[in-house]
matplotlib code that plots the C-alpha trace (Angstrom):
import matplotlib.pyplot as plt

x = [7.3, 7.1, 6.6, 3.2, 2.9, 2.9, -0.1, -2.0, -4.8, -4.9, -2.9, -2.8, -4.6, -7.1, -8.0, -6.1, -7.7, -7.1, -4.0, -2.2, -3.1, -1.8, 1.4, 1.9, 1.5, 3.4, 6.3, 6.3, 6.4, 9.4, 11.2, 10.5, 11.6, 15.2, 15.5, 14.6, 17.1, 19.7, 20.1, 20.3, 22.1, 18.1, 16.8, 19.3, 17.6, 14.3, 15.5, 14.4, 17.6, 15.8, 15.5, 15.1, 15.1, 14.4, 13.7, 12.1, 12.1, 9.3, 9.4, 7.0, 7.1, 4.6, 1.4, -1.0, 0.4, 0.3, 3.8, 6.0, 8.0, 10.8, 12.9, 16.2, 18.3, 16.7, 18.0, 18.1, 18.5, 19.7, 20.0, 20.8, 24.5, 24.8, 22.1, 24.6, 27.5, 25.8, 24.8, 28.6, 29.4, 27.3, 27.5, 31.6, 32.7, 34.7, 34.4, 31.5, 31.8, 28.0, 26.7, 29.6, 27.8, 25.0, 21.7, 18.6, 15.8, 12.0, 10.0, 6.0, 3.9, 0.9, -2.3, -1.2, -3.1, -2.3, -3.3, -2.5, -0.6, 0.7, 4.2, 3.6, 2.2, 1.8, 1.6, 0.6, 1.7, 2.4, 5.8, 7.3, 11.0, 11.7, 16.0, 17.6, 21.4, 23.1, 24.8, 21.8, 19.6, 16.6, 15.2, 14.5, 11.3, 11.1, 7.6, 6.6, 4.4, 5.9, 4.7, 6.2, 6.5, 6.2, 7.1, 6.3, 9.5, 9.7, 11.2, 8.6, 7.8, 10.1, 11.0, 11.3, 10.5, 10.0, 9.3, 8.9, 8.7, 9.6, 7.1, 9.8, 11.8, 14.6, 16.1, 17.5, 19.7, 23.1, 23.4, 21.0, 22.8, 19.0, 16.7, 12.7]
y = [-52.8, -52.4, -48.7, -50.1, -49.2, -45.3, -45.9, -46.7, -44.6, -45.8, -47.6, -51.8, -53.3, -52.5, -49.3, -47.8, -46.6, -43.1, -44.3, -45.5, -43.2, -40.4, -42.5, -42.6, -38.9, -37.9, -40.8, -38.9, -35.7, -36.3, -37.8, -34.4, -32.3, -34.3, -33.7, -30.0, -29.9, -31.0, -33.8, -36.4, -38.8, -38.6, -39.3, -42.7, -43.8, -43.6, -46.3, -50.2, -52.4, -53.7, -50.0, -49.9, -46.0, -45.5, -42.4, -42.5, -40.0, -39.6, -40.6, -39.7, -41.8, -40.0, -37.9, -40.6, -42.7, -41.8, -41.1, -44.0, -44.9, -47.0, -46.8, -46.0, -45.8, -44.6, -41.0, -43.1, -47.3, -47.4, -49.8, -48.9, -49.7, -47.2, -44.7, -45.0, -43.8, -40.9, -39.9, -40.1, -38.0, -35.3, -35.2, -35.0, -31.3, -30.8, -33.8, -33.3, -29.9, -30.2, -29.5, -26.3, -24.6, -26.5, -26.6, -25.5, -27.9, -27.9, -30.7, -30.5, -33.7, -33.8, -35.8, -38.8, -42.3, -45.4, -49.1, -52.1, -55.4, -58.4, -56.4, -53.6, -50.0, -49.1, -45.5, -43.0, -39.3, -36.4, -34.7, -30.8, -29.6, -26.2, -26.0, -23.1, -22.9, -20.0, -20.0, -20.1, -17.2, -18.7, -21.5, -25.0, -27.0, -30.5, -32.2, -36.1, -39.0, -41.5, -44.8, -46.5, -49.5, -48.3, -51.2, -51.4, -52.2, -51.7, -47.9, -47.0, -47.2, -47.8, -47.0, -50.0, -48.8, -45.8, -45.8, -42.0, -40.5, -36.8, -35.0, -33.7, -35.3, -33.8, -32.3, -29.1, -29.2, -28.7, -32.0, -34.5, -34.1, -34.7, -37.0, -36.7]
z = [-36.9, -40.4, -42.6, -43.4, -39.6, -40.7, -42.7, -39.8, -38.7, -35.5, -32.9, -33.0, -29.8, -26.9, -25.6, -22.7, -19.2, -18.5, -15.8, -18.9, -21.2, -18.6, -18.4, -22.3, -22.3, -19.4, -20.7, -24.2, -22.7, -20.5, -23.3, -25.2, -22.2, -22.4, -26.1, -25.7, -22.7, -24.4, -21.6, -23.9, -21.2, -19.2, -22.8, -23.3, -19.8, -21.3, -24.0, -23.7, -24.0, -27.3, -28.6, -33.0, -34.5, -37.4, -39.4, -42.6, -45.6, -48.1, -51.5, -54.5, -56.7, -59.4, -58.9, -59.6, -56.3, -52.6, -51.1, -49.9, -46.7, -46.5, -49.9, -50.2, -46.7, -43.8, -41.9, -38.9, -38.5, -35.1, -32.1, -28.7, -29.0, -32.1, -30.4, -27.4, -29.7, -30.8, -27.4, -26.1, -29.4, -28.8, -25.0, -25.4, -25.5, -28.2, -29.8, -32.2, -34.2, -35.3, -32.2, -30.7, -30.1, -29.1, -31.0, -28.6, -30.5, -28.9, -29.9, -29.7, -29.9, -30.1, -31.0, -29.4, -29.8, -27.9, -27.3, -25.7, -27.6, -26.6, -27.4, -25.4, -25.6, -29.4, -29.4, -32.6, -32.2, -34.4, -33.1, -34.7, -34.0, -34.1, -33.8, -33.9, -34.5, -33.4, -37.0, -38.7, -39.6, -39.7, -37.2, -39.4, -38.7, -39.3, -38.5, -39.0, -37.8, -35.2, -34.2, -30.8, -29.2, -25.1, -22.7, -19.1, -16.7, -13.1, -13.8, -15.8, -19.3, -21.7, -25.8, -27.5, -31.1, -32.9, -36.5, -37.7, -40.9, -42.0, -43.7, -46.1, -48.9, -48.3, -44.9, -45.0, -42.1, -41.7, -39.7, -38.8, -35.0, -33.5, -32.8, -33.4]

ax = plt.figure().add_subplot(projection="3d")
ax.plot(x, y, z, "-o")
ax.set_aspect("equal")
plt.show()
């Protein structure tokens, strides 16, 4: 999936029936649940074997242009071995200081879109995640547009792909310790 993917208006391929479509929502909102939960072992489940993540930043280039995705080095360029390491990291007490204590992060997603390819389940959705750190005085917010690639295995559907990109420039985090 390429970043001209987040330019899309709407998802590649046929229309889902309502089934799917309740699938794709209820899939999207158990993965949210996990991340919110902080039971980010439940959320590695939900992961194809194939699994690509990448996060994207913004770039403006000058006023006259639209905004571009996909210069410079991602946030996130991830495969499930790597996503695997950071899931041991920050599921290992004591081993990762940016998460003790542990962040409590919600994540919201919302107007989803979805439709059938020959690859799998291309879904469009719009996702927010409010954190808050128990060192920082003011919750952050970080909002952006994902595009997924949803696979259908005999446990359910799958994430193969996510493609997302932040709505800000710059993050101001103290640690990038989540995912979107």
């Amino acid at each position: 999936m390429s970043v001209e993917a987040l330019r899309k208006t709407a998802p590649a391929g046929a229309a889902l029936d309502d089934g799917t479509f309740r699938a794709v929502y209820e899939f999207l909102t158990l993965e949210s649940d996990c991340l919110g939960a902080g039971d980010l072992v439940a959320w590695y489940a939900l992961l194809a074997p194939q699994i690509s993540y990448r996060v994207m930043a913004p770039a403006f280039m000058d006023p006259a242009r639209p905004r571009h995705y996909g210069r410079g080095t991602p946030y996130f360029d991830e495969d499930t071995h790597s996503l695997g390491i950071r899931v041991r990291q920050l599921t290992t007490p004591g081993f990762s200081i940016a998460e003790n204590p542990p962040t409590i992060a919600r994540h919201f997603v919302t107007n989803i879109r979805a439709g059938r390819t020959a690859e799998g389940i291309e879904a469009i959705s719009n996702v927010l995640v409010l954190r808050v750190r128990s060192t920082e005085p003011e919750p952050a917010i970080v909002s952006a547009r994902r595009v997924d690639l949803l696979v259908e295995t005999p446990a359910g559907l799958r994430l193969a792909m996510r493609l997302a990109q932040l709505d800000q420039v710059s993050v101001r985090q103290p640690n990038l310790s989540f995912f979107v």
